[in-house]
PDB file of N, CA, C and O in Angstrom:
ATOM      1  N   UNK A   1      73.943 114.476 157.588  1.00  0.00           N
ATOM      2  CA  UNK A   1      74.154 113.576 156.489  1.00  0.00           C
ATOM      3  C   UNK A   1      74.662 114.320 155.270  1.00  0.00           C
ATOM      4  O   UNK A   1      75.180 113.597 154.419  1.00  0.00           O
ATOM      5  N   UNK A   2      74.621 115.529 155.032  1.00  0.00           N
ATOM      6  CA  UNK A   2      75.005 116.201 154.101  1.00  0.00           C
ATOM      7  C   UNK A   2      75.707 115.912 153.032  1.00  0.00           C
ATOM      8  O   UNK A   2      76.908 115.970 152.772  1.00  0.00           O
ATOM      9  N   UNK A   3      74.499 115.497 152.286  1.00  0.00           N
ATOM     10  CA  UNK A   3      75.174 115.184 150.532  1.00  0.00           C
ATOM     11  C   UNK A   3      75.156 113.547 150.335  1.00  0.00           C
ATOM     12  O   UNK A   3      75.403 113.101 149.214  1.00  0.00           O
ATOM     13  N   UNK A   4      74.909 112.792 151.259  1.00  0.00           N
ATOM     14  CA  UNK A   4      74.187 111.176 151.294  1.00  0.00           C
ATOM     15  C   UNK A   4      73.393 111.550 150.528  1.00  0.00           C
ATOM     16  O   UNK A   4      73.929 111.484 149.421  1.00  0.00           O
ATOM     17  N   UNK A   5      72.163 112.005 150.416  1.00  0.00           N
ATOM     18  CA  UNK A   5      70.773 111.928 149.567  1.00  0.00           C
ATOM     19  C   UNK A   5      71.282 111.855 148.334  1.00  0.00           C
ATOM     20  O   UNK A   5      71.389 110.707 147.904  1.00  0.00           O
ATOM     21  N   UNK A   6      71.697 112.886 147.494  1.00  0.00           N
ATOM     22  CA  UNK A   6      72.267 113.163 146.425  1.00  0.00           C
ATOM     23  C   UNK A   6      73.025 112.128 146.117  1.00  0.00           C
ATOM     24  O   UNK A   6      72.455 111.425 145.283  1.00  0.00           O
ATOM     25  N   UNK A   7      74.155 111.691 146.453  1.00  0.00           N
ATOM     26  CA  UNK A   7      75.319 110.718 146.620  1.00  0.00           C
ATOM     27  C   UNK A   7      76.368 111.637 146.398  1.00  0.00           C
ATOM     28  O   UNK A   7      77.268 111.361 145.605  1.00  0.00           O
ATOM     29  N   UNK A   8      76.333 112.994 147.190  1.00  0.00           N
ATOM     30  CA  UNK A   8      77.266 113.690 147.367  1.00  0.00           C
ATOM     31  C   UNK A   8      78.338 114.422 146.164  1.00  0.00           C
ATOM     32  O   UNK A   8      79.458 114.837 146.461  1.00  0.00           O
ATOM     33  N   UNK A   9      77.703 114.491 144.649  1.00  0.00           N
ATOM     34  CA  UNK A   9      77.750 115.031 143.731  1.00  0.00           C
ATOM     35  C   UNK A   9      76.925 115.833 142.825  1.00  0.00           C
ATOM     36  O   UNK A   9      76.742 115.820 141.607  1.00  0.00           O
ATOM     37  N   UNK A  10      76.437 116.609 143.905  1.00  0.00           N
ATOM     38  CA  UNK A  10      75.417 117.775 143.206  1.00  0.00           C
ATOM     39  C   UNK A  10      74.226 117.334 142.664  1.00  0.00           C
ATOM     40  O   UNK A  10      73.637 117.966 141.788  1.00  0.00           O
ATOM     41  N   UNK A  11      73.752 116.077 143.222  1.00  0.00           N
ATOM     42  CA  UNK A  11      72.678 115.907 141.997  1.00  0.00           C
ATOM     43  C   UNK A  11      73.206 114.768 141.104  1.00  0.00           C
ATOM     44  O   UNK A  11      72.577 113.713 141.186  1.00  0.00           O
ATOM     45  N   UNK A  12      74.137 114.802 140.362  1.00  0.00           N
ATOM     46  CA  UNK A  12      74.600 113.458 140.229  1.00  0.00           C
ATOM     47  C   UNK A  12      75.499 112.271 140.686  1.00  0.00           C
ATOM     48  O   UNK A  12      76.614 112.292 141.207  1.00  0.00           O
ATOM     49  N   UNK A  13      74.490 110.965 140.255  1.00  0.00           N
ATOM     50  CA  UNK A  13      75.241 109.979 140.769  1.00  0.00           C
ATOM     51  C   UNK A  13      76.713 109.516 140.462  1.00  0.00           C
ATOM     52  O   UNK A  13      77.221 108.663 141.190  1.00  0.00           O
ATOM     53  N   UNK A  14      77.382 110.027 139.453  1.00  0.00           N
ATOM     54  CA  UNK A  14      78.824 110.148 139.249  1.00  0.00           C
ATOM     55  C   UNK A  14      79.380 110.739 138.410  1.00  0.00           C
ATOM     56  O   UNK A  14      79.132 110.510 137.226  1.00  0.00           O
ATOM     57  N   UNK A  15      80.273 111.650 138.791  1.00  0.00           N
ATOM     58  CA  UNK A  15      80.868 112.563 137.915  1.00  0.00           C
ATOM     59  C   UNK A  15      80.952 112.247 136.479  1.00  0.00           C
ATOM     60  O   UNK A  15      80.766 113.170 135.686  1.00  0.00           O
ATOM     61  N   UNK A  16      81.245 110.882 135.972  1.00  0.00           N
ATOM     62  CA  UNK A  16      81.383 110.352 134.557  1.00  0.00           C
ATOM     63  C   UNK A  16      80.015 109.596 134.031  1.00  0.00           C
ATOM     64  O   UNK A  16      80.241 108.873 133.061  1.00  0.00           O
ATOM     65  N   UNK A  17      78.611 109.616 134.480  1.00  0.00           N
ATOM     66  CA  UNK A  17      77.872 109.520 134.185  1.00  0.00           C
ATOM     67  C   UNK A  17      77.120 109.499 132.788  1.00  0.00           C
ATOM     68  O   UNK A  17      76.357 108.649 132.328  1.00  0.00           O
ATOM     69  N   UNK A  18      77.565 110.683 132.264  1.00  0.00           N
ATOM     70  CA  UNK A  18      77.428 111.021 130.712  1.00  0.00           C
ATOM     71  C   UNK A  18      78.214 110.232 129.583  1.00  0.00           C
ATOM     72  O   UNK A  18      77.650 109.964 128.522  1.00  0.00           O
ATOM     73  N   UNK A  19      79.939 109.749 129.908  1.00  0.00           N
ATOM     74  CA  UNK A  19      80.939 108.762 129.111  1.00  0.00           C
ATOM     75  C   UNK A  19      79.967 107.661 128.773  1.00  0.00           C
ATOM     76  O   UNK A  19      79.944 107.341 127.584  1.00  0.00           O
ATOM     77  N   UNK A  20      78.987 106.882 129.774  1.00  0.00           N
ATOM     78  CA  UNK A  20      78.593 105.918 128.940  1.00  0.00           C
ATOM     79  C   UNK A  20      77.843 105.935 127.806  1.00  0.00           C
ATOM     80  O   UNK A  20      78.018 105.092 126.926  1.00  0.00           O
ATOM     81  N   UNK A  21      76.864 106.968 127.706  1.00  0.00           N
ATOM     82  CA  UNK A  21      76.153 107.007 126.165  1.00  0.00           C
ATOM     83  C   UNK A  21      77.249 107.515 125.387  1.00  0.00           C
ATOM     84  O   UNK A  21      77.238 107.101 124.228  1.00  0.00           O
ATOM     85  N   UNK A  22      78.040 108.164 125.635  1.00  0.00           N
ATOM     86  CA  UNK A  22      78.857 108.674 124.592  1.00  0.00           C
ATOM     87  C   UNK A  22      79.832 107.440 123.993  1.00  0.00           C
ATOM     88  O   UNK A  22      80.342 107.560 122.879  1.00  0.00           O
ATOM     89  N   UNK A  23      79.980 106.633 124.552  1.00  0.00           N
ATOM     90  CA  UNK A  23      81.281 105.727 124.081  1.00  0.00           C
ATOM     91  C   UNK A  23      80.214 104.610 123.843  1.00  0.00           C
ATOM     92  O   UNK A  23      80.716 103.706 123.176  1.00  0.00           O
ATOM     93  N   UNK A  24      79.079 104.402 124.124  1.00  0.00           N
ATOM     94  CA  UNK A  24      78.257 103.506 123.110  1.00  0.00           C
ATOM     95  C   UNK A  24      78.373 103.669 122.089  1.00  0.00           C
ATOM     96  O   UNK A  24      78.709 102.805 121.278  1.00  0.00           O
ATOM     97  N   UNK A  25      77.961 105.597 121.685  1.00  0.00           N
ATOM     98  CA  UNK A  25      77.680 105.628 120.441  1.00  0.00           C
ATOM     99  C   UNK A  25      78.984 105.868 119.261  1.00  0.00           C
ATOM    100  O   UNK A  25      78.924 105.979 118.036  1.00  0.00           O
ATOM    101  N   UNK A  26      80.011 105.889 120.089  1.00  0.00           N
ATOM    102  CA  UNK A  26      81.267 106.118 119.702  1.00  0.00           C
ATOM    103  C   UNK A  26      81.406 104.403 119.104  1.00  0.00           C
ATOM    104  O   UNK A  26      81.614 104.045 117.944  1.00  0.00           O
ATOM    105  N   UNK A  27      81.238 103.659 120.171  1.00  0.00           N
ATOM    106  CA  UNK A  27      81.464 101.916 119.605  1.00  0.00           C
ATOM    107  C   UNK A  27      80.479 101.870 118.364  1.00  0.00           C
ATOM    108  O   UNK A  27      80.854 101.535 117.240  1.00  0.00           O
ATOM    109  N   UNK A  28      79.387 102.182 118.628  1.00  0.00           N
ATOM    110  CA  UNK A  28      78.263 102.206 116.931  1.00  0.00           C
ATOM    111  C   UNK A  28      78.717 102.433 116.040  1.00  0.00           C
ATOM    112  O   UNK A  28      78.923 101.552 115.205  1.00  0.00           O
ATOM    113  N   UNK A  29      79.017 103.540 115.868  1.00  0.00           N
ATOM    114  CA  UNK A  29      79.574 104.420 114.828  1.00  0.00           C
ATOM    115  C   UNK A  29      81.171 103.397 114.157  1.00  0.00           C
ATOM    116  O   UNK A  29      81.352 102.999 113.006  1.00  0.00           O
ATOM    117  N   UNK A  30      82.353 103.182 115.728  1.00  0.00           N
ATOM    118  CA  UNK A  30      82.900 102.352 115.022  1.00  0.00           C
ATOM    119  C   UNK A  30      82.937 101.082 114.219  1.00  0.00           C
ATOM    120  O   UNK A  30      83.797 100.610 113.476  1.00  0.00           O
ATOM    121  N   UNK A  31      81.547 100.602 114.651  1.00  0.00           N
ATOM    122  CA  UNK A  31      81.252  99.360 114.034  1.00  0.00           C
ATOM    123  C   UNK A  31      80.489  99.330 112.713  1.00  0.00           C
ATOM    124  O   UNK A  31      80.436  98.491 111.814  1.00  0.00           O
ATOM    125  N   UNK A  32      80.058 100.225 112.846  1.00  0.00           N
ATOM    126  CA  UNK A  32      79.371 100.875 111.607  1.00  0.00           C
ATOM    127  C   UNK A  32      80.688 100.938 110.357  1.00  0.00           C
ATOM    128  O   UNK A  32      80.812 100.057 109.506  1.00  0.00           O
ATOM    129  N   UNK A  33      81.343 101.809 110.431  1.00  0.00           N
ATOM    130  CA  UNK A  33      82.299 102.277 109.673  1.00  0.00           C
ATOM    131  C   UNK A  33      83.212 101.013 109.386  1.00  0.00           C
ATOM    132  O   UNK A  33      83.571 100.798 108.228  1.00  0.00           O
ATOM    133  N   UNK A  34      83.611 100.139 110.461  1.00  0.00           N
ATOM    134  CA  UNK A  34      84.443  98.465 110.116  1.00  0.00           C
ATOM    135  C   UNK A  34      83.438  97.802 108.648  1.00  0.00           C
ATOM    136  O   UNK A  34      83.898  97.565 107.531  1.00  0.00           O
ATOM    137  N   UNK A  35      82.208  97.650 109.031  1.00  0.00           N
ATOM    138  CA  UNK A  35      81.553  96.984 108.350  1.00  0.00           C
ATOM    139  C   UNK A  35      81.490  97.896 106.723  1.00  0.00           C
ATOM    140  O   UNK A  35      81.825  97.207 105.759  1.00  0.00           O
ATOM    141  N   UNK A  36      81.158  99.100 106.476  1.00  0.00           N
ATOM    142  CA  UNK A  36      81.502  99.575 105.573  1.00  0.00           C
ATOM    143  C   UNK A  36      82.706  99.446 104.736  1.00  0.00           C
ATOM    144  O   UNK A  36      82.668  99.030 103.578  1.00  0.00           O
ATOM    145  N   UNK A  37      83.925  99.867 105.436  1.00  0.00           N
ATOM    146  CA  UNK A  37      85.330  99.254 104.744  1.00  0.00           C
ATOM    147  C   UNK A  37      85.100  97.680 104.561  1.00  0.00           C
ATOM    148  O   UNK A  37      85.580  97.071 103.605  1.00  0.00           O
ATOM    149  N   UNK A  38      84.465  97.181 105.380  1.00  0.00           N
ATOM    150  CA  UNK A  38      84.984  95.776 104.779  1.00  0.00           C
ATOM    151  C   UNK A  38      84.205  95.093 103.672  1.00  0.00           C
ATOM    152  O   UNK A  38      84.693  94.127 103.085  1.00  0.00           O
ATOM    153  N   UNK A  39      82.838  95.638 103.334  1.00  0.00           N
ATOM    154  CA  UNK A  39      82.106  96.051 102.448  1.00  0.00           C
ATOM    155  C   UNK A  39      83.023  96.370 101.122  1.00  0.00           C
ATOM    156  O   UNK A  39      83.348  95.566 100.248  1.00  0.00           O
ATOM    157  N   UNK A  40      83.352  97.770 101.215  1.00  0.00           N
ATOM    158  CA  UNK A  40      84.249  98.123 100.413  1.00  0.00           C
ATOM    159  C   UNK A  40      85.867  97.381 100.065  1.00  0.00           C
ATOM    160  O   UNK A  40      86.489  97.436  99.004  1.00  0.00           O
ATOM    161  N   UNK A  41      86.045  97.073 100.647  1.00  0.00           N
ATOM    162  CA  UNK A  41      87.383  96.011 100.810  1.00  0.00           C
ATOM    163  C   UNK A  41      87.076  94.913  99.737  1.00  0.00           C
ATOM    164  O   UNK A  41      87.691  94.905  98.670  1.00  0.00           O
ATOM    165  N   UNK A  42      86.100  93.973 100.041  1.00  0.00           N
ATOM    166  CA  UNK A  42      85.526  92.779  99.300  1.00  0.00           C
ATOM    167  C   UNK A  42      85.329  93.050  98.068  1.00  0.00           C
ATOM    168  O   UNK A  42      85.892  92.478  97.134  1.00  0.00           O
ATOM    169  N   UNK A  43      84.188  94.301  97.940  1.00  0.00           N
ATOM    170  CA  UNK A  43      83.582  94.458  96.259  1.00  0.00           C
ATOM    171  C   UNK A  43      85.467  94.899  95.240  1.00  0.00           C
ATOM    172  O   UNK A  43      86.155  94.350  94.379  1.00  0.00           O
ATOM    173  N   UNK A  44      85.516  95.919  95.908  1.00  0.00           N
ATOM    174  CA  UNK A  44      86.906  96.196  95.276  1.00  0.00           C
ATOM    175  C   UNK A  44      87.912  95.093  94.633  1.00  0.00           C
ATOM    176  O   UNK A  44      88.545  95.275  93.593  1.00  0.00           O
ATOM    177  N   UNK A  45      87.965  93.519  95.701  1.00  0.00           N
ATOM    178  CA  UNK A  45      88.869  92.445  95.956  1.00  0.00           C
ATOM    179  C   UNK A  45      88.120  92.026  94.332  1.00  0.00           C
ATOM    180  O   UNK A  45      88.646  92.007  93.219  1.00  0.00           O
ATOM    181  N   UNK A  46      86.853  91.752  94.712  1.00  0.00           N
ATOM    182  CA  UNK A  46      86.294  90.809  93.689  1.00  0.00           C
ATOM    183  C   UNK A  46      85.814  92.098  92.156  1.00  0.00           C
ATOM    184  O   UNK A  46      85.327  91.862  91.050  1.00  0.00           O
ATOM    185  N   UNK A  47      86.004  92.675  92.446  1.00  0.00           N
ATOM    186  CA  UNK A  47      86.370  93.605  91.119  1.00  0.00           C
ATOM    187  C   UNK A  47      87.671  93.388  90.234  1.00  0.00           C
ATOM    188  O   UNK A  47      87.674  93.470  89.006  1.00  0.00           O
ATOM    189  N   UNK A  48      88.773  93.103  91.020  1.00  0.00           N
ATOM    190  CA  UNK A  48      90.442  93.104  90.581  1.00  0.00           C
ATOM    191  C   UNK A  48      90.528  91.837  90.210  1.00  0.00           C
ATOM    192  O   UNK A  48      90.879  91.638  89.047  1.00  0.00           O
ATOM    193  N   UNK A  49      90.212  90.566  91.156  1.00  0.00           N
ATOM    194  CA  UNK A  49      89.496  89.247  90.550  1.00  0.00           C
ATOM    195  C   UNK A  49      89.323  89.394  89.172  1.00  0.00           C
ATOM    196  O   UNK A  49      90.188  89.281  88.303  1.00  0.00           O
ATOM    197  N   UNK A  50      88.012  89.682  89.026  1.00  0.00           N
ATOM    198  CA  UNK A  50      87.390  89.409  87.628  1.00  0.00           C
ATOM    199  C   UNK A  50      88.706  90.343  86.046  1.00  0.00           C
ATOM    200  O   UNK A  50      88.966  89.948  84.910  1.00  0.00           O
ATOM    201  N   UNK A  51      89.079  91.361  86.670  1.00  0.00           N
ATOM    202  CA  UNK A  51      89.821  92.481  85.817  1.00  0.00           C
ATOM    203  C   UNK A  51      90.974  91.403  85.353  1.00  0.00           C
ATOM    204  O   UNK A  51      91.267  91.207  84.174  1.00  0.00           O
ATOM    205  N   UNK A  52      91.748  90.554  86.780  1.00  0.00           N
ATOM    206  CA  UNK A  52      93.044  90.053  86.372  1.00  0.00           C
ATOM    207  C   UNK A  52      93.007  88.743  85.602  1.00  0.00           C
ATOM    208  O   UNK A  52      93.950  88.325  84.929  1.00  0.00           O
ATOM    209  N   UNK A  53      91.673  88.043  85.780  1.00  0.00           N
ATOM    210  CA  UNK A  53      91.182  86.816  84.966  1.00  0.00           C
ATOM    211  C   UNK A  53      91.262  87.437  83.757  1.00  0.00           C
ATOM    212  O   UNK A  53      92.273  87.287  83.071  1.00  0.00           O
ATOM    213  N   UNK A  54      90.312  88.140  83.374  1.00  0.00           N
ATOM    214  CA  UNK A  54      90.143  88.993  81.991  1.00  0.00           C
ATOM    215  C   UNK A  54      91.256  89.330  81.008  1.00  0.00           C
ATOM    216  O   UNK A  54      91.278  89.465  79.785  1.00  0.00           O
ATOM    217  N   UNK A  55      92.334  89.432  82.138  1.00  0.00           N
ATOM    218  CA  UNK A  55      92.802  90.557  81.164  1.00  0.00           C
ATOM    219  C   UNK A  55      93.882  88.992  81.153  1.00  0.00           C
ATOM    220  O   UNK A  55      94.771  88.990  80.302  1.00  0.00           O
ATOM    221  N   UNK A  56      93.784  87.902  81.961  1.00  0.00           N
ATOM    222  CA  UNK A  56      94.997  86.509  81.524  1.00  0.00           C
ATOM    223  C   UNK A  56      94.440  86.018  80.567  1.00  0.00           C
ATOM    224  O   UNK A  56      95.074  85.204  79.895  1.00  0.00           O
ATOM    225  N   UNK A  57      92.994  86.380  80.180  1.00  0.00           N
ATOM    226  CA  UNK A  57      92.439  85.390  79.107  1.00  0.00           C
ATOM    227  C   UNK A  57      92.729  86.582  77.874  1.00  0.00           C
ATOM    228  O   UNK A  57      93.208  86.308  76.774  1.00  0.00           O
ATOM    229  N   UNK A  58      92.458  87.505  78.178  1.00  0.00           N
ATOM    230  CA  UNK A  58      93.303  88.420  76.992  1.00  0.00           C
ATOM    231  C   UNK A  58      94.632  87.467  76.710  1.00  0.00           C
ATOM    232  O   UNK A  58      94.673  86.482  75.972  1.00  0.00           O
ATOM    233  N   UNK A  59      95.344  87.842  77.235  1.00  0.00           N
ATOM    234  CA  UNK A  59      96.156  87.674  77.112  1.00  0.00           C
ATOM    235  C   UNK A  59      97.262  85.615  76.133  1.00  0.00           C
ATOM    236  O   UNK A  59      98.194  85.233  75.426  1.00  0.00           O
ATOM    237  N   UNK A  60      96.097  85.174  76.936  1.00  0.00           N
ATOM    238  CA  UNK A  60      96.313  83.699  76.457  1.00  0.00           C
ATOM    239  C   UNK A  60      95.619  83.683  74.977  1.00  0.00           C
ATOM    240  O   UNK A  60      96.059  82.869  74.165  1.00  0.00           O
ATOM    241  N   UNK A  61      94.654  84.466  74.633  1.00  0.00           N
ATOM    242  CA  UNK A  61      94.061  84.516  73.309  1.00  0.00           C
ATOM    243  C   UNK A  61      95.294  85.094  72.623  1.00  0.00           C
ATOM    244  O   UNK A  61      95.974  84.425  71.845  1.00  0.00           O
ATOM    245  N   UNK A  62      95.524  86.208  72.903  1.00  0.00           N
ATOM    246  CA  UNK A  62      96.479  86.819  72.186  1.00  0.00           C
ATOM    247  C   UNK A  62      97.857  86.253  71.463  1.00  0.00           C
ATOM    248  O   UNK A  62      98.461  86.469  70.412  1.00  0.00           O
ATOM    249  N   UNK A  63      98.060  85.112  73.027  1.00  0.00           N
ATOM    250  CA  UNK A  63      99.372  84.139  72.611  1.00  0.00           C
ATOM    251  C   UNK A  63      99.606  83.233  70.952  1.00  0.00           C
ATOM    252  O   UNK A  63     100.441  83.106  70.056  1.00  0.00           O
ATOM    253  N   UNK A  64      97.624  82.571  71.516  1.00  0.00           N
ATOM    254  CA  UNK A  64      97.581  81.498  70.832  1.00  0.00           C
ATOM    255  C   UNK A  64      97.115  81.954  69.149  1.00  0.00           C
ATOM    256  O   UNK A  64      96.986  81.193  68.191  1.00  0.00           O
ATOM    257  N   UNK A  65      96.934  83.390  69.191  1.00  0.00           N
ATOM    258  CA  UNK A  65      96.140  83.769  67.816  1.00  0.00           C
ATOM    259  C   UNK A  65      97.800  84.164  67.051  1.00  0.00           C
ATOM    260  O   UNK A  65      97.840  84.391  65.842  1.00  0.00           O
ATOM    261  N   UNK A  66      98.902  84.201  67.779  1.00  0.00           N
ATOM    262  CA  UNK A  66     100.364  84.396  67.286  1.00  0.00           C
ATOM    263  C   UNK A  66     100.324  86.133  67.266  1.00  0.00           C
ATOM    264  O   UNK A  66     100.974  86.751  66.424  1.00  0.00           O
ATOM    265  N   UNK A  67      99.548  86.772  68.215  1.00  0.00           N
ATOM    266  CA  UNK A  67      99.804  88.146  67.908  1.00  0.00           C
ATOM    267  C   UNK A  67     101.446  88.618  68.936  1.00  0.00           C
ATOM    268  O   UNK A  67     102.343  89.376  68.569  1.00  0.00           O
ATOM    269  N   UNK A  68     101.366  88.034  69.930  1.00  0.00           N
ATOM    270  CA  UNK A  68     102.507  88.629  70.610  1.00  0.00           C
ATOM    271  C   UNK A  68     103.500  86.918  70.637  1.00  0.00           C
ATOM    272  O   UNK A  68     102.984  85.823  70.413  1.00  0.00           O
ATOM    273  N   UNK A  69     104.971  87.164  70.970  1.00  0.00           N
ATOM    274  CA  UNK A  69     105.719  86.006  70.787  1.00  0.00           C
ATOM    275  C   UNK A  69     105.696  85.625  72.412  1.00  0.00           C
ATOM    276  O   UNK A  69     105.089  86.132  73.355  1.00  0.00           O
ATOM    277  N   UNK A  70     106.734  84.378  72.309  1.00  0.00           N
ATOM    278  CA  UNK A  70     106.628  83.756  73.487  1.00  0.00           C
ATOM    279  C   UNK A  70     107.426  84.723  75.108  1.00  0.00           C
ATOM    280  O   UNK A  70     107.060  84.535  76.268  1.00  0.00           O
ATOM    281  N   UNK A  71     108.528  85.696  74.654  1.00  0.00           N
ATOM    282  CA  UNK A  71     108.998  86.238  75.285  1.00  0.00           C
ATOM    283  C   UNK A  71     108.174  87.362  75.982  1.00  0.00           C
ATOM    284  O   UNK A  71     108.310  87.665  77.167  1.00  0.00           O
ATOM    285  N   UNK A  72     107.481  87.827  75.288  1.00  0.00           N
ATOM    286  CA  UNK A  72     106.305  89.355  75.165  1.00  0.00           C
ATOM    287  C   UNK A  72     104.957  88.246  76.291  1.00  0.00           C
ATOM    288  O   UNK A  72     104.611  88.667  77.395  1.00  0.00           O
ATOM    289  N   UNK A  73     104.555  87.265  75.876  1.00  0.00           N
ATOM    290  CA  UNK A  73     104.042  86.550  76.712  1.00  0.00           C
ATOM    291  C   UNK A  73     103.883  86.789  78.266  1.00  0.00           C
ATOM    292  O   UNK A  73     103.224  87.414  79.096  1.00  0.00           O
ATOM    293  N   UNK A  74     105.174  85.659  78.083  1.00  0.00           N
ATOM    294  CA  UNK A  74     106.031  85.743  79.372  1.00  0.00           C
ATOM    295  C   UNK A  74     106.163  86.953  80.220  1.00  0.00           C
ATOM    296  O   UNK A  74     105.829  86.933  81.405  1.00  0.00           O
ATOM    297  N   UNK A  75     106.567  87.836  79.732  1.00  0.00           N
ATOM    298  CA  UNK A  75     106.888  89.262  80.478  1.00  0.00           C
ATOM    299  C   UNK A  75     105.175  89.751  80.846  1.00  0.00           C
ATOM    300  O   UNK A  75     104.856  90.219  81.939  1.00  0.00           O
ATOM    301  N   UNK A  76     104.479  89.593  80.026  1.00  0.00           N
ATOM    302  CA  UNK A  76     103.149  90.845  80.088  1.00  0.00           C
ATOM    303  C   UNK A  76     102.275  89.953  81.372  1.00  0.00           C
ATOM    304  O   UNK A  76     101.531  90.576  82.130  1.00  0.00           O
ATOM    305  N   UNK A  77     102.489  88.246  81.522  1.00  0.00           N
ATOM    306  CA  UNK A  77     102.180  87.143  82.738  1.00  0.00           C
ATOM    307  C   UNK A  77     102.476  87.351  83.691  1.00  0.00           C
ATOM    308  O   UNK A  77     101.707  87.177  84.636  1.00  0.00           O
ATOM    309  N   UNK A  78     104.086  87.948  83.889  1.00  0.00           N
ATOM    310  CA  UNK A  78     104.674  87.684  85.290  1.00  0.00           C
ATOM    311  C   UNK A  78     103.696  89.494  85.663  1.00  0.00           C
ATOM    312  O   UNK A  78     102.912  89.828  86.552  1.00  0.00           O
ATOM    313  N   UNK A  79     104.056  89.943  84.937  1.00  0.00           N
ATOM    314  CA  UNK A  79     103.342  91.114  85.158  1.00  0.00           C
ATOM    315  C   UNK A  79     101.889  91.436  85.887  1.00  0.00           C
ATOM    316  O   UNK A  79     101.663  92.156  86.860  1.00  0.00           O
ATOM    317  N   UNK A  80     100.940  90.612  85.037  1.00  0.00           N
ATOM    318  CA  UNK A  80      99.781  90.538  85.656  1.00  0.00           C
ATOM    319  C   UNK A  80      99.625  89.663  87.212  1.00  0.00           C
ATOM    320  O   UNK A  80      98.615  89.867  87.886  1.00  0.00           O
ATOM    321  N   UNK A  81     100.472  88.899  87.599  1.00  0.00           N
ATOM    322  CA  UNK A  81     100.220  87.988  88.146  1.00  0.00           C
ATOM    323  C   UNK A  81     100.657  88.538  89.701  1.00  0.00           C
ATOM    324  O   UNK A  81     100.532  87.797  90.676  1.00  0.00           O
TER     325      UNK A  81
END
């Protein structure tokens, strides 16, 4: 029978035996790290949000208090937008 008992690999049951914990923890790790960026992705999103509101309401104050003209407006809008 030589090497039936074993399943005819020294002792182990298949040469690639070891790939599966490794590419579990390889999938962990990648899922780990997705969820982080996308974490980071969001706060960042809703950071630039609040900055580009801010800075249109700057900006609409500024219109209406007559500090900048209608052209200077215009340009500094398309800009932010």
């Amino acid at each position: 029978m030589g090497g039936w008992g074993n399943g005819g690999y020294g002792g182990w049951a298949h040469p690639f035996l070891w790939a599966g914990p490794i590419v579990m923890v390889l999938f962990w790790i990648g899922v780990i790290v997705a969820i982080v960026f996308a974490v980071r992705f969001f706060i960042r999103q809703r950071r630039q949000e609040g900055k580009e509101d801010s800075a249109l309401e700057i900006l609409k104050k500024r219109y209406a208090r007559g500090e900048i003209s209608k052209e200077e407006y215009q340009e500094k809008h398309k800009a932010l937008r």
